[in-house]
C-alpha angles and dihedrals in degrees: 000000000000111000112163125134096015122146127205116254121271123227105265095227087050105049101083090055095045116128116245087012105154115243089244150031120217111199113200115174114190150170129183096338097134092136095057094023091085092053094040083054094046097053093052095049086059101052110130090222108074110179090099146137118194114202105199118195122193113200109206092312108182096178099071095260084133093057076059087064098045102053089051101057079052088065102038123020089215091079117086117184114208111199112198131167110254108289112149125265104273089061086046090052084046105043082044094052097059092061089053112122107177125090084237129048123206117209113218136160129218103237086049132075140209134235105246084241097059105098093041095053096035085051094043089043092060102034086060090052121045087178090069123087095176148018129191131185144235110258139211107220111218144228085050096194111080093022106147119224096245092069090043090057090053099048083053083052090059107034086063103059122085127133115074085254093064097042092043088049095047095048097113100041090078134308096312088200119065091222101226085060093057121109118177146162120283098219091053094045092045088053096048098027126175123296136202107230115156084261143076101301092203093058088042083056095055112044081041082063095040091049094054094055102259117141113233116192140195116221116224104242127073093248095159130057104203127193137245122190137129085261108052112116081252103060100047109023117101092229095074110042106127101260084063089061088047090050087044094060103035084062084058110045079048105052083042132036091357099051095091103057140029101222133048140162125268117205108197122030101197120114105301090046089048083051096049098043083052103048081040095058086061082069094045093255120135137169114261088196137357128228111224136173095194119111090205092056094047120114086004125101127238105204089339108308122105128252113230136182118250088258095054084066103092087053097054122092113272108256121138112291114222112196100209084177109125125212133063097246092046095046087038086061096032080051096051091047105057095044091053081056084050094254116143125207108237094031112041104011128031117192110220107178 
């Protein structure tokens, strides 16, 4: 097993005194990504920012990425290669975690690359903020060409979303944070940690910080070019199939607004809200009525609760309202209604698709 460059591990109350210590982690798991592995290094030897330390963990790699690595530690001591047997991603963030010196750690994947400004906005960004216990960043998805427009319409997602507020309120949209963009504090990530789930680690990370009252911020450049491609960990991994994101957020919604009570309303019953009231109903949650536009639904029942028109809202019993209706136009106006009936998202409504 390949050991050089490695350094012994630093007491995690310490690190952020140690002499010398670098003023950020960067934390690159990888496996068998020699042909993006050259681009990702590159991009972080140019950062104009050059107080940094990159922990590089290859999981398992049998394609030489982790000769990459090597060589590249040779050139520039910043760089510290972690061979470990092949263990998942979620033990790799982990095990890389724990060799991480600076008082920040920068997330960063090995078939994506960074603008040479990240580390110095991000940085700036959260030394100007205490409050804040993370930033991400906006992101330009590539290839360009054969991009679907699914995945156009979530990078503007998430290309509009900025202050704490948004990405607090957009939370369970989808993960409001692509996660190589993330940079957060090392004293925040060692106490929450990754999990292995049975669904995507980096979303779990973040509604867990979102649910515990930290502000997590985007900051307003594309400072990240993330990837896109059939292989990519995303894209074939079970973890992340679209009903694990459902589950992921339906633990959530039920260990947070939902944990007081056993019913809610549902506002939208098309196929994201069918998939949440189901995934709910494995926390012994269940609508009490559903919200419906459409003229066919009203006065009828879905699984026993009644469908009521928008109007009929203020009459219902006060639950938490969650608004499974896609689209920006259609939430913006969703949104303006129900505060002009004194409703308050993230009180009394929560939007989940």
């Amino acid at each position: 097993m390949v050991e050089s460059n490695l350094r012994p591990l630093s007491p995690p109350d310490s690190v952020a005194e140690e002499i010398g210590a670098p003023r950020v982690s960067i934390l690159l798991p990888f496996r068998d990504a020699a042909p993006t592995l050259a681009t990702c290094l590159a991009s972080i030897v140019r950062q104009t920012e050059p107080n940094w330390e990159c922990i590089a963990v290859d999981d398992g790699s049998v394609d030489g990425g982790g000769a990459q690595v090597e060589a590249a530690a040779r050139n520039d001591p910043r760089f510290t290669l972690l061979p470990l047997p092949k263990s998942g991603l979620v033990a790799s963030l982990n095990a890389g975690l724990e060799f991480c010196r600076a008082s920040l750690v920068a997330r960063m994947d090995a078939d994506d690359w960074m603008h040479r400004d990240r580390l110095a906005e991000q940085l700036a960004l959260l030394d100007a903020d205490p409050e804040l216990s993370a930033v991400g960043s906006r992101v330009r998805i590539f290839p360009r060409s054969g991009l679907s427009p699914g995945r156009r319409r979530y990078e503007a997602w998430l290309n509009e979303l900025g202050t704490p507020e948004s990405v607090r309120n957009d939370a369970y949209i989808e993960c409001p944070i692509a996660h190589p963009s993330l940079m957060v504090r090392t004293r925040v990530l060692r106490e929450f940690g990754y999990r292995a789930m049975g669904w995507p680690e980096d979303y779990d990370l973040v509604l867990r910080l979102i649910g515990a009252g930290h502000s997590l911020a985007v900051h307003p450049r594309r400072l990240l070019g993330w990837r896109d491609s059939p292989s990519r960990l995303s894209r074939r991994a079970p973890e992340y199939a679209l009903e694990r994101f459902t589950a992921c957020k339906a633990a959530h919604l039920a260990d947070g607004p939902l944990q007081q009570v056993d019913h809610y309303l549902l506002w939208g019953y098309g196929s994201t809200g069918r998939a949440l009231r189901k995934a709910l109903l494995a926390h012994g949650k269940s609508p009490s009525h559903i919200v419906e536009v459409h003229p066919r639904r009203l006065g009828k029942r879905i699984h026993g609760a009644p469908v009521v028109a928008p109007d009929a809202i203020p009459s219902l019993p006060r639950h938490p309202l969650l608004i499974s209706v896609a689209g920006f136009a259609p939430r913006s106006e969703i949104r303006e209604t129900l505060a002009k009936m004194g409703f308050h998202e993230g009180r009394h409504f929560f939007c989940v698709a």
